[in-house]
Structures are given as C-alpha cells and as structure tokens.
C-alpha positions as CSV (number, residue, x, y, z in Angstrom):
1,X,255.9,307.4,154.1
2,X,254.0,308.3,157.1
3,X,254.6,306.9,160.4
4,X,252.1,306.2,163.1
5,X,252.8,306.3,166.4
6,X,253.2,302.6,167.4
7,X,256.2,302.1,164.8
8,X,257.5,305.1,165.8
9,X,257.5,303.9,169.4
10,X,259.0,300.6,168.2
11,X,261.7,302.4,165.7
12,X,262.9,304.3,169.1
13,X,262.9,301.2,170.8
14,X,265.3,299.7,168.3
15,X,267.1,302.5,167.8
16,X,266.6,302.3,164.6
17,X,265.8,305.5,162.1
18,X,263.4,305.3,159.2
19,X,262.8,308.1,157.1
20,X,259.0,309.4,156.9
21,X,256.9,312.0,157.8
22,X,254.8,312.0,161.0
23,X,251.3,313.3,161.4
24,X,250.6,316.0,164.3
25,X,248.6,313.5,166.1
26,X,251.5,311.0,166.3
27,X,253.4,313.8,167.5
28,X,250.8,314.6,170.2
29,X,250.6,310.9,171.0
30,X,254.7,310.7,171.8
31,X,255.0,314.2,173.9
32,X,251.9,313.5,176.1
33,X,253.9,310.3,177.2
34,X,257.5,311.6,178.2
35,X,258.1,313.2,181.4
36,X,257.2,316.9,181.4
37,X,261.2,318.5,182.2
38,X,262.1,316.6,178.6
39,X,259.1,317.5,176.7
40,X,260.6,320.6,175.0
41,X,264.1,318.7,174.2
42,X,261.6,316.0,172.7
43,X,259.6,318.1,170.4
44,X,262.2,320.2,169.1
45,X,264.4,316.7,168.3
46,X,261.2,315.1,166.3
47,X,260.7,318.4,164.8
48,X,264.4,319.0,163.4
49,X,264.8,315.0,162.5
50,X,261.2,314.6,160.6
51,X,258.7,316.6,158.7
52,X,255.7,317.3,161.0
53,X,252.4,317.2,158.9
54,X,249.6,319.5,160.0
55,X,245.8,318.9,160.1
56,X,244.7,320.6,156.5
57,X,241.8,320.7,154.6
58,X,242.7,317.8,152.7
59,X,243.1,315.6,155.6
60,X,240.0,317.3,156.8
61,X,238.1,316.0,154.1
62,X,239.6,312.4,153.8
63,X,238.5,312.3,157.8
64,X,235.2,312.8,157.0
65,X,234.9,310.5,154.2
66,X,236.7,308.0,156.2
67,X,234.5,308.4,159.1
68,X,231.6,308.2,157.0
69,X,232.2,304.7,155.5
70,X,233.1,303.3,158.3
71,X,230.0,304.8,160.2
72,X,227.5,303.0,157.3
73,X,229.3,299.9,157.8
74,X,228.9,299.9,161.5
75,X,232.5,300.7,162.7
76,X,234.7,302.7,164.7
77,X,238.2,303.4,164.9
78,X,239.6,305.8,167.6
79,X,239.6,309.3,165.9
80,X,243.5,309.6,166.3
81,X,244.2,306.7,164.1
82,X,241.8,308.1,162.0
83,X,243.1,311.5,161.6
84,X,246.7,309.5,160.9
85,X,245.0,307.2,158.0
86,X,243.4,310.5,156.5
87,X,246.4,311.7,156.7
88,X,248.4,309.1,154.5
89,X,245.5,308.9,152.4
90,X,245.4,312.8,151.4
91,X,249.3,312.9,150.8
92,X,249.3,309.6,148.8
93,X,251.9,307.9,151.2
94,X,252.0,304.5,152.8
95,X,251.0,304.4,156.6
96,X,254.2,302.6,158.2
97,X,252.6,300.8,161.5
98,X,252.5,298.0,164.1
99,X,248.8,298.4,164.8
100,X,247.5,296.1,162.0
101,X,243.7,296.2,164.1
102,X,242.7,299.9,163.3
103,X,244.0,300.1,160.2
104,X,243.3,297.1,158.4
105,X,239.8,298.2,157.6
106,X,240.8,301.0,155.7
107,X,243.1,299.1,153.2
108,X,239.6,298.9,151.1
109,X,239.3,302.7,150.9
110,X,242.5,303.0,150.0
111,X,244.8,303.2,152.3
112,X,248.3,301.8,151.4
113,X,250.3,299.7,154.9
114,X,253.2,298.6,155.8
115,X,253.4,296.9,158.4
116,X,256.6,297.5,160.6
117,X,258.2,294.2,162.5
C-alpha cells in the first residue's frame, strides 16, 4: 500500500502506524513542513520505518499517461498528487488517503483507494 501524504499526516496525528510504502514526493511534502533543526532526525526516522519509493521510469510513464487523460478530459490535478497516483498505479498498490478530491478521478484509470478515516 502506498501512502499519501494527508493520511500520513493524519496516521501521525493519531499515533497510529500503518504499514505501506511512501512515494518520494510524500516524503518531500512531510520534510518541507517541520522545522529545519529536526529535519535530518525526520528523514532518517521515515526512511528506517518505511520503504521510500523513487521516481522511475515506470512511474515516469504512468505520469504521463495519467496526465494525458486527464488533460483530454479537461482536468487537472496538482502534479504531486499525480506523481503519488502514478506511483501506486506502476507498483500495483492501493493509494491509502484522506484527499478523496484529487484522486477520485483517477479510480477510472485505474487506480485502486482507500480512503483513511
């Protein structure tokens, strides 16, 4: 299972701890947010408790594929969200999240949710 940045946010929140993967982007998303003296501490914690997943050709591809169905039906999604979905999608997983908005459109190319409450 992947896991996007707003139920990752939320798991913290609860103190909660759900096994998954995270995408580089969600990793990104969480750093740029703490305080810069507890950055390091935070990175090297998310990287020792989950598997980080890179930006590969494979997700590379999905993006675009993503991006261009979306573009022919007139939408948008922020390109981090996107680059998360592609993500999911190339690896096969569900996309654990609280932002139901983005990614509902994509549940029609494919792309498996759960949504975390």
């Amino acid at each position: 299972m992947i896991i996007d940045t707003s139920a990752f946010i939320e798991m913290i929140r609860k103190g909660e701890f759900i096994e998954g993967s995270l995408s580089v982007i969600t990793v990104i998303e969480i750093l740029r947010g703490v305080k810069p003296g507890k950055r390091k501490k935070v990175k090297k914690l998310i990287e020792e408790s989950f598997e980080i997943i890179h930006i590969g050709n494979n997700v590379i591809a999905k993006y675009c594929e993503l991006y261009d169905a979306l573009k022919s039906k007139g939408e948008h999604i922020p390109d981090a969200d996107l680059i998360i979905a592609s993500t999911a999608l190339a690896r096969n997983e569900t996309l654990l999240t609280k932002d139901i908005r983005h990614f509902d459109r994509l549940k029609d190319l494919g792309l498996k949710i759960k949504i975390y409450a």
